[in-house]
C-alpha positions, 0 to 999 in steps of 0.5 A: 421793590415789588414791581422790580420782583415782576421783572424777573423773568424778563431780567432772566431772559435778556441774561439767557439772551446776552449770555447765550449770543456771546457763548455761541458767537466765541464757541462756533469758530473753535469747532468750525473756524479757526479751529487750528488756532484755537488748538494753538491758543489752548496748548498756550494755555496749558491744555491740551490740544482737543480741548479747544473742540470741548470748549466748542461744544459746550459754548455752541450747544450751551449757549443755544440752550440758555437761549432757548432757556431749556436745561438752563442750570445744567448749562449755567453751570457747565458754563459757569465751570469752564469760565472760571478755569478760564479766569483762572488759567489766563490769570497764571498766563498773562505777566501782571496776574493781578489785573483784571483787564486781562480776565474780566470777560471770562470773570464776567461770563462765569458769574452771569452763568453761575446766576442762571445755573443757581436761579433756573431759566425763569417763566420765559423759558421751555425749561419752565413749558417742559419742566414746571416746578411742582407737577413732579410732586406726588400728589396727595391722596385722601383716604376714605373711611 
C-alpha cells in the first residue's frame, strides 16, 4: 500500500488532466459554438437562459485551471457545484428519474471535482510552485536572554 501512497500526485494530475479536457471540451461551444442552442437546452432545463454563458465560463476557465493545477479546490469545487445541479436538474427532466444512465456523466464529473477540491492539485502542480503548504506560517522566533 505504500508504494500505491507514491503515485499520488501522478494519480492527481492524470485526474487534473482528464477532468480539465472534458471540462473545456463541453464549456467552449457554450460560449463560442453553438451558443444559441446551449441557451435553448438550458431554458429546457429550467434556467435561464444566460446561464448557458455562466457555465461556459466556469467550464472553459475551470477546466484550464485544473489542467494547469492552479487554484485546483477553488475550481473542483466551483466545478463540483455545477455538476451536481446538473445531476440533479437532468434527473427531474428526463421520464425515468431513477436511471442513472441519463446523469452518470454530470454524476461522474462533480465527484471527480469535488475529490480535487477536497485533496488540492498535488506536487505536480503550480498551486504546489505558487502556494507551498507551510511557507504561510509565521515562523517561530527564539527570544534571547
Amino acid at each position: 500500500m505504500q508504494s500505491l501512497e507514491k503515485l499520488k500526485p501522478l494519480a492527481l494530475l492524470l485526474l487534473r488532466a482528464a477532468l480539465g479536457v472534458i471540462f473545456m471540451y463541453n464549456g467552449y461551444p457554450k460560449l463560442f459554438g453553438h451558443t444559441r442552442e446551449s441557451m435553448q437546452a438550458f431554458v429546457h432545463m429550467g434556467f435561464p437562459s444566460y446561464f448557458a454563458y455562466i457555465a461556459g465560463v466556469l467550464e472553459l476557465f475551470g477546466g484550464g485551471l485544473l489542467i494547469a493545477g492552479l487554484f485546483t479546490r477553488v475550481a473542483g469545487l466551483l466545478l463540483a457545484v455545477e455538476m451536481g445541479i446538473a445531476a440533479v436538474q437532468v434527473g427531474k427532466i428526463i421520464s425515468a428519474p431513477r436511471s442513472v444512465i441519463n446523469y452518470q456523466l454530470p454524476l461522474t464529473l462533480a465527484a471527480g471535482a469535488f475529490v480535487l477540491a477536497a485533496l488540492g492539485g498535488g506536487l505536480i502542480s503550480l498551486d504546489q510552485i505558487f502556494f507551498p503548504e507551510g511557507r504561510s506560517s509565521p515562523r517561530k522566533s527564539k527570544a534571547k536572554d
